[in-house]
N, C-alpha and C positions, 0 to 999 in steps of 0.2 A: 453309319460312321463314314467319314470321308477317306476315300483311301491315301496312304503315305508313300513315303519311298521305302519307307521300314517294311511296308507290306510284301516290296518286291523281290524276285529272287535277287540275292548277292552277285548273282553271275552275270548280271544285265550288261556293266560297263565292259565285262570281261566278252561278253558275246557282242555288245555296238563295237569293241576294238577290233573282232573279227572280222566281221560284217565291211568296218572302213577299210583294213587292211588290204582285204580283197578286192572290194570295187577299186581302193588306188590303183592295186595291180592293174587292175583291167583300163582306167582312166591311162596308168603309163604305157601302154600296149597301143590305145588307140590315138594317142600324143608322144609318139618319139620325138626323141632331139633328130635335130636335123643341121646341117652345114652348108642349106642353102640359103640363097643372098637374103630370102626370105624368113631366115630362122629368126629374128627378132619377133616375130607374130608368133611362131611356137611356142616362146622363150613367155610369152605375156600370156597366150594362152594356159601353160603350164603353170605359171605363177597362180592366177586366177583360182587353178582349179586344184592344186596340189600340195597346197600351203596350210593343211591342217581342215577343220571343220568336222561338225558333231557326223556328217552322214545322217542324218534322219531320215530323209526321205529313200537313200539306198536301205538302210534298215528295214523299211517301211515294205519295200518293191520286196526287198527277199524273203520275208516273214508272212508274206501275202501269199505271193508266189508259193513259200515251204506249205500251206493249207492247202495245197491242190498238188504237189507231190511235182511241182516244173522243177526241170532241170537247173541246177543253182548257176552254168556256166549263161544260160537264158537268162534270167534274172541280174544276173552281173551285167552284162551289158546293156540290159533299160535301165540299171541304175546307173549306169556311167552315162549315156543318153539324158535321163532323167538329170544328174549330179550339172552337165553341159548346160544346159538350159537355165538352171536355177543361177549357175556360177557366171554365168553370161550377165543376167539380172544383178547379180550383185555387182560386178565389172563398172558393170550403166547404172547403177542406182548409185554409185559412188562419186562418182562423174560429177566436177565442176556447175554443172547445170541442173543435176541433181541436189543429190544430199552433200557433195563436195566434201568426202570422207577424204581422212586423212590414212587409217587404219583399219584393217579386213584381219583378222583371226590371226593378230596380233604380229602383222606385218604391214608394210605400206601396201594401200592399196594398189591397183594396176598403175592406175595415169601415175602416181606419185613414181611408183619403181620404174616406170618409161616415160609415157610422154600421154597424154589427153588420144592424140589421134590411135595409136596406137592400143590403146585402151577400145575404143569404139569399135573398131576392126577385130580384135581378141574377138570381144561379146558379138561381135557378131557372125565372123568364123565356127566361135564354142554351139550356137543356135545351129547353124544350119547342119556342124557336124552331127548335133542331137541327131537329125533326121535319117542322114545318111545312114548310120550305126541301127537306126530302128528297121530301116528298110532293106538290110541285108540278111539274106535269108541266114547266116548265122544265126540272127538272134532268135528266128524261129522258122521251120518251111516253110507253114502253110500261108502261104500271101493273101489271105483272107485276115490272120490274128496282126502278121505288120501295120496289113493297113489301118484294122481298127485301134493298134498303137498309134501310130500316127495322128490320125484323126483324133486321138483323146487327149492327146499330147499337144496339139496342137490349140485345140478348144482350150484346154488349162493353160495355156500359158501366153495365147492372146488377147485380142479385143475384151472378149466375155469372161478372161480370168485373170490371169498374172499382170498382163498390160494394161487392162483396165481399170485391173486396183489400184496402180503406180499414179494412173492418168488423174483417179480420186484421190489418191493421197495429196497429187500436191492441188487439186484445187481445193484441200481443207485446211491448206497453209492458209489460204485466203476468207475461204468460206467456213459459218460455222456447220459442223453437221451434228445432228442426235447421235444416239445410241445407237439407234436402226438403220444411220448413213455409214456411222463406223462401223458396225456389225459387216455390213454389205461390202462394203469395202476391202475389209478385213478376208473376208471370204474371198475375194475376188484375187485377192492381190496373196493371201498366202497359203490359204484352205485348197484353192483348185488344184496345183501342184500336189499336195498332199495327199489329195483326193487321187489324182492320176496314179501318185506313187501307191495306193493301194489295189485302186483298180488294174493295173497294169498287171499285178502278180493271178489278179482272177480273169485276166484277158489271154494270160500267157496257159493259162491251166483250163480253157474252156470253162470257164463254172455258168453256174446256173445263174441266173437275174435275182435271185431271193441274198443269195452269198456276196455277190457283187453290188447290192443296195446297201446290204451290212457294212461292207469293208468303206462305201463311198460315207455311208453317213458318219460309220466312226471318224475316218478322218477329217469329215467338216468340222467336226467337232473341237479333236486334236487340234485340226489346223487353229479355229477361234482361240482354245485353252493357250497353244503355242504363242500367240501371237499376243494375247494379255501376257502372260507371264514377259514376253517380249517387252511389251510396254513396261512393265514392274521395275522390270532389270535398265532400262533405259533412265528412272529415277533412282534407283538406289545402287546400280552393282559399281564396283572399281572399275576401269578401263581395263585394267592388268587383265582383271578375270573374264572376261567376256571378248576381250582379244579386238577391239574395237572401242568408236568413239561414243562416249554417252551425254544425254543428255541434249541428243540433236535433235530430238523431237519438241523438245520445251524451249528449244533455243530457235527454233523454225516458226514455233506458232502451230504445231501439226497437230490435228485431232486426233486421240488417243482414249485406249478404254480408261485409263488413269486422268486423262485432263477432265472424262466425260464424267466416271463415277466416283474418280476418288480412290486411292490404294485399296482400302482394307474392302471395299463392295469390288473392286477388281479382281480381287485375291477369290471373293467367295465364287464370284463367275467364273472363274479359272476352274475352281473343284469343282461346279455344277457340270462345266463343261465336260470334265474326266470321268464322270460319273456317267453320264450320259455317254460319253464313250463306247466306256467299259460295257454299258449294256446291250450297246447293237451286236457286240461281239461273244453273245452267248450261243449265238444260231451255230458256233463252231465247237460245242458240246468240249470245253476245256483242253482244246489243240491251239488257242489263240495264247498262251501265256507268254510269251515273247510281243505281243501287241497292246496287253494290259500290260505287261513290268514299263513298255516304253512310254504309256498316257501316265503312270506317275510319274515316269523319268523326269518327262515334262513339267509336271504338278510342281518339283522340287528345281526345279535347276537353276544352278547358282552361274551360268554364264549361256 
């Protein structure tokens, strides 16, 4: 049977509100105000990054991490590292030149609340701060685990992952792709991040290569599952509820699992995808239930 959200403990949204609450803490710690001449670049960064959002992928860092017993203050801060990166992405994916959104989690976006340049600068300020924050021995001593943060962070989220999927996305404005261009794509552009955010908590904790192949595959998985449902919500949710614009993808011309298979074969890949999830994450002998309540999370979400 396909698992539901019925399935999940009730406590899920009560535990992601904790999970966000926290990393904001840590995001407002590594982003103060400031009253230098320079403070309008805070002011956009802050906007970008503090304006609401599910936290998945900080979820993702501290419920990885909680499997290897790392310190949660470690954890908080590659989620806020990790949160910079991704919020950077959406900063630039919103962008005139890009997707030329008007609304981010249900406020204007950067360039709209300032100005285009200003926006470009944020995202790219928010990126390099990722780096900085991974590479202080706060987040962890041994300067053997930063660097392999670093380095994995950095593979997810350019050429070979996050940038590269952006790069394919929009040449499917133009070109057609299959199932197996969007798949690819898809992975590229939203799976790797995902993937990071699990790996990270098994990079923070020493783990073994058998527990960090589990954590990597379940979230390719998520990341795919996430990213249909993405699409889903792109044809049918309200604006209200998803805190953003919809229907930019069918108004682009963009290749999507929905344009490729059709809703209701999108829907069943979605649960194949959760399913498959759920299964990598048995090698953690029933300590993962905060990693399966969040692949239904996914399976159901209405924004």
């Amino acid at each position: 049977m396909t698992p539901s959200l019925r399935d999940a403990d009730p406590g899920l949204l009560d535990e992601m509100t904790s999970v966000s609450e926290a990393v904001n803490k840590t995001i407002g710690l590594l982003l103060p105000k400031t009253d230098l001449a320079e403070s309008r670049l805070f002011d956009a960064m802050r906007h970008g990054t503090l304006g609401g959002g599910k936290r998945l992928r900080p979820f993702l860092v501290m419920h990885s991490a909680a499997l290897f017993n790392v310190a949660p203050a470690r954890a908080r801060r590659v989620s806020a590292a990790l949160e910079f990166v991704h919020c950077y992405s959406l900063i630039h994916d919103d962008l005139p030149a890009m997707d030329d959104a008007a609304l981010r989690r249900g406020k204007p976006t950067v360039h709209r609340q300032f100005d285009e340049a200003t926006a470009i600068l944020a995202g790219d300020a928010l990126l390099t701060l990722a780096f900085e924050v991974l590479s202080d021995p706060e987040t962890h001593e041994d300067p053997h685990v930063r660097c392999e943060l670093i380095k994995a962070l950095a593979t997810s989220a350019g050429s070979q992952g996050m940038v590269g999927g952006q790069m394919l996305d929009l040449i499917a404005e133009e070109k057609e792709f299959d199932l197996g261009a969007i798949s690819r794509m898809q992975r590229m552009k939203t799976g790797k991040l995902m993937a990071f955010a699990c790996e990270a908590g098994a990079i923070l904790g020493k783990a073994g290569e058998p527990h960090k192949k589990a954590l990597c595959n379940y979230a390719h998985d998520l990341g795919l599952a996430f990213q249909v449902t993405d699409d889903i919500l792109d044809v049918d949710a309200d604006p209200q509820d998803t805190g953003k614009d919809t229907r930019k993808d069918e108004q682009s011309g963009k290749a999507t699992f929905v344009s490729a298979m059709g809703k209701e074969q999108a829907k069943e890949r979605a649960e194949m995808l959760v399913e498959q999830a759920i299964k990598h994450l048995r090698i953690f002998d029933g300590r993962e239930k905060h990693l399966v309540n969040l692949a239904l999370y996914v399976l159901e979400r209405r924004a």
